[in-house]
N, C-alpha and C positions, 0 to 999 in steps of 0.2 A: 800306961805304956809310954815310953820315948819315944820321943817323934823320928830316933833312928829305926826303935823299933817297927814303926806304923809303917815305917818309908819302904824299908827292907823285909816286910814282914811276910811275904810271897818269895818265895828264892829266885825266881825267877827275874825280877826288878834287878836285882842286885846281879846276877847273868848277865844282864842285857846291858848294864851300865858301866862293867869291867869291860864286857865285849866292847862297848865303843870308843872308853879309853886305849883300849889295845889296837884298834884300828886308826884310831888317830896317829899314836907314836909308832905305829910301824908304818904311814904313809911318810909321817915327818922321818923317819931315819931312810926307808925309801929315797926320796926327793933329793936330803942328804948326801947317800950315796949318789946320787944322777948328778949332785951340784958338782961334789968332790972329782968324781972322775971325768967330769966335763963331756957327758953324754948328753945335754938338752942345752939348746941354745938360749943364751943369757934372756932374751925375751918370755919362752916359755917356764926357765926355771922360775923366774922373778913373779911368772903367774901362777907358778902352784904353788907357790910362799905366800902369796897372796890368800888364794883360794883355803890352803890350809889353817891362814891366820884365822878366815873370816871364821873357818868352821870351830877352831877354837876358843874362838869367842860366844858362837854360837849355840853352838851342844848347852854348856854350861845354861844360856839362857832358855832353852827346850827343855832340859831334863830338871833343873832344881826346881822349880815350880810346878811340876807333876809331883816331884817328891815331898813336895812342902804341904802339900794336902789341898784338899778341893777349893777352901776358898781361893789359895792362889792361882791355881791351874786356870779356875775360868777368869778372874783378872787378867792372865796374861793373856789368854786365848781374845777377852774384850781389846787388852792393848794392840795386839796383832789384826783384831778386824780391822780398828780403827786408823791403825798405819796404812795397810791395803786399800782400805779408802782416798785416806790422804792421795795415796799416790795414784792411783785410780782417777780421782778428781782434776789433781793437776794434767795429767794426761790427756785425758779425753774433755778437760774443756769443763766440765760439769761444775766446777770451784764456781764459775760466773754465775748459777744458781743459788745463788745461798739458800732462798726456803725449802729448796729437794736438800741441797747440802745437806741442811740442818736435820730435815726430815729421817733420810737413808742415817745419819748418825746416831741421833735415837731412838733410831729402830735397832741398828745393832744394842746400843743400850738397854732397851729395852727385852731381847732376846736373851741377853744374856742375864741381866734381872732373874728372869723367868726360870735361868737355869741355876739362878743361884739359890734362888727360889725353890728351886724341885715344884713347880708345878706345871706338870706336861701338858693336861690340856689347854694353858694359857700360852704353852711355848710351843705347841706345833698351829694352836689360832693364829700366834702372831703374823703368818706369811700372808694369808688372804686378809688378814685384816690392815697390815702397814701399809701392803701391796694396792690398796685400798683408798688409804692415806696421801701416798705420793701421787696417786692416780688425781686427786682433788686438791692438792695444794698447793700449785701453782695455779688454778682458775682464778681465783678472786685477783692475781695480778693483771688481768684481763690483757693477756700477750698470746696471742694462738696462735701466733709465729714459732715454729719450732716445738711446739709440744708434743711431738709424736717420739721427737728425738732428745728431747732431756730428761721427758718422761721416764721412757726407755730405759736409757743410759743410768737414770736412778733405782729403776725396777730390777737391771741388771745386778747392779752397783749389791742392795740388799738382799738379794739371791746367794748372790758368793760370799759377801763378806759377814752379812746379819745372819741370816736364818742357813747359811750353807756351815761357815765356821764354828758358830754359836752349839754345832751338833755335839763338837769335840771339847767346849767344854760342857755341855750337859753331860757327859759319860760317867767324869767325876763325881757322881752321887751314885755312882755306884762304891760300894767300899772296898771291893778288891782290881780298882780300874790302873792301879798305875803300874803294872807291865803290859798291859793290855796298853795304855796311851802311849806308854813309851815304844812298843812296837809296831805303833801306827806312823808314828811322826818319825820315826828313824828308816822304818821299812820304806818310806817313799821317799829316804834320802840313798837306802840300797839299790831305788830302783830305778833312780837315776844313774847311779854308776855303774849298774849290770849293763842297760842301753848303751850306754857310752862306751864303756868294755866292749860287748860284741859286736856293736858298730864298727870299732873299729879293726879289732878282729877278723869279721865274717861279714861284714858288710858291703854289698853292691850295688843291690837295689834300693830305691831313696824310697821313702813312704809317704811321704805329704810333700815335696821340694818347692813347692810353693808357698805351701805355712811354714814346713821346719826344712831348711835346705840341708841340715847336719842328720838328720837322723830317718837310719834306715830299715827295711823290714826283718832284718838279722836281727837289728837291734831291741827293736820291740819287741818278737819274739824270744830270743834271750831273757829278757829282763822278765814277759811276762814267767817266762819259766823259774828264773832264780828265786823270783820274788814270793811267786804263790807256794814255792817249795819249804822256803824259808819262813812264811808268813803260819801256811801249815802245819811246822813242825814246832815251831815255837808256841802258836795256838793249839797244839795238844795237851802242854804243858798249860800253858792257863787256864784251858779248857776241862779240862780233867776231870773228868765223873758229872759233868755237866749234858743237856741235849745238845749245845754246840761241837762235843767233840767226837764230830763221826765225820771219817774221812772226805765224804761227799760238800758238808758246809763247811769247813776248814779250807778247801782247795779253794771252794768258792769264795771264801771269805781271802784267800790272798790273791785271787785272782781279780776280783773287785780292787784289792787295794792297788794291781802294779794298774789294769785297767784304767781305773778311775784317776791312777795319778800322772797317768801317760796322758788321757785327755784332758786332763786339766792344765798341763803344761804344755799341750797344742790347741788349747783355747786360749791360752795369754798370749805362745803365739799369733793368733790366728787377729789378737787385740791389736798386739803391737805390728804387724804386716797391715793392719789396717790404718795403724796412725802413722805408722811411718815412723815409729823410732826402735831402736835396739835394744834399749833396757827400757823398763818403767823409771829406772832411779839409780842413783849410785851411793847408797847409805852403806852396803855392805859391800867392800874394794872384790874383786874377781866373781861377784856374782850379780850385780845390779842392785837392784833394789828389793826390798822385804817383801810385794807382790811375786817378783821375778824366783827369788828363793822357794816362800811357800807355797805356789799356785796351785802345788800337787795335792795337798789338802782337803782343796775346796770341792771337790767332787767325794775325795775321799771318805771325810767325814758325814756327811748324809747316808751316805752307801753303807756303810759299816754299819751306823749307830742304829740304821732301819733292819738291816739284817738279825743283827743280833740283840736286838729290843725285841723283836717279832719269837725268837725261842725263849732269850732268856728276860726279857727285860732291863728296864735299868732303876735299880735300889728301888725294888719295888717295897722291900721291908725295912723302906729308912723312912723320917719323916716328911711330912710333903709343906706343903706351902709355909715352909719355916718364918717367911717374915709376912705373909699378906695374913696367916693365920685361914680357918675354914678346913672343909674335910678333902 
């Protein structure tokens, strides 16, 4: 089979991948028209030219690596913890640690190993066992100044980026997971824009205005509506003659996902109101930085992968510990 076959071999992949080409070039011909008739002020058009560039560069980097097959998907998913890290680090100070540094990095390394591995009981040990790890690897520097706090800050650090991220790419051993992936990482880019839409729409009451001063209880509501709507419908189609596809887990499974990706992007807020800056980073122009983009994720993918492991599992009839070998 070709590897367009493999890519596109669910119809549904192939749905969801024109869908986003078609949503992209009608926000650009959109904007277009806003530039042309001189309905948005030169500040804001120059930032949704921005915004739109980054995303067109972006998708591209999201979606080919789901398609290119499992070993790349969790490669990139490794490359993505390790950026969030990066940036994580510099942020909050924690870079001045190097032996947690080093630590929290190969433990996402390691996490992800595991899922490239397909061996799940070594990949769901690894949280209480890294967690373990960082906990004792700074004593022998005999500094007890501060150890409650980079500790921490490490423990955190491998939560979100190791063993939270690492979920998304273990899914890929499942063999028909990339309309399933690709509906998870794009769904919580719909569900930021549903927020933002009725926000500003139907918005007047704030909902956090001390974490998130833009975003209000319209707007969450909205979003969770669009999303579990949309999340539902398209998961009947993947779902299909499966136990996940009964009205009751499907709602639940997209309402976990605007959920989970609404709190994850009022916990980065909640990082950054703490540190006192406004982005994590400026890698990608009208969105911040690579945590600031994908923070929606990081709750995400635990949520999901535990849900739907629990019915259906993941590749439970593929082979397991492909490189450590063992049953």
């Amino acid at each position: 089979m070709s590897l367009w076959s493999q890519a596109f071999a669910h119809p549904v992949t192939l749905g969801i991948v024109l869908a986003t080409i078609g949503v992209v070039l009608l926000a650009a011909a959109v904007i277009g028209a806003l530039s042309v008739t001189g309905r948005v002020q030169p500040a804001l058009r120059r930032e949704l030219w921005l915004r739109l560039g980054s995303w067109a560069v972006l998708l591209p980097l999201i979606i080919v690596p789901i398609l290119l097959g499992r070993e790349w998907t969790i490669a990139a998913v490794t490359l993505l913890g390790l950026a969030c890290l990066r940036e994580y680090d510099r942020a909050t100070g924690l870079f001045r640690d190097h032996v947690l540094t080093a630590v929290v990095a190969i433990g996402i390394l390691v996490a992800n190993f595991a899922s490239l591995d397909h061996w799940y009981h070594f990949f769901v040990a690894l949280w209480p066992l890294t967690v373990a790890v960082i906990c004792v690897a700074s004593i022998p520097i005999d500094r007890p100044v501060g150890y409650v706090q980079r500790t921490a800050l490490a423990i955190f650090a491998y939560m979100l980026f190791g063993a939270g991220l690492a979920h998304l790419g273990y899914m890929a051993n499942e063999p028909g997971y990339r309309p399933l992936l690709l509906l998870l990482v794009l769904a919580v880019g719909l569900n930021d824009v549903a927020a933002f839409t009725c926000g500003k729409l139907f918005g007047r009451r704030k909902l956090l205005p001390a974490t998130s001063p833009n975003k209000t209880v319209a707007g969450a509501l909205g979003a969770l509506v669009c999303t579990t709507a949309v999340v539902a419908s398209i998961g009947h189609l993947i779902f299909a003659g499966t136990e996940m596809d009964s009205l009751p887990l499907l709602l639940l499974l997209g309402a976990l996902v605007s959920i989970g990706g609404q709190f994850g992007d009022l916990m980065l807020s909640s990082i950054k109101r703490d540190l006192a800056i406004k982005d994590m980073g400026n890698i990608i122009p009208g969105h911040g930085g690579v945590l600031d983009r994908f923070n929606s994720l990081l709750l995400v993918a635990p949520a999901t992968f535990h849900l739907i492991g629990y019915k259906l599992g993941w590749g439970i009839d593929q082979p397991t510990r492909l490189f450590t070998g063992g049953p």
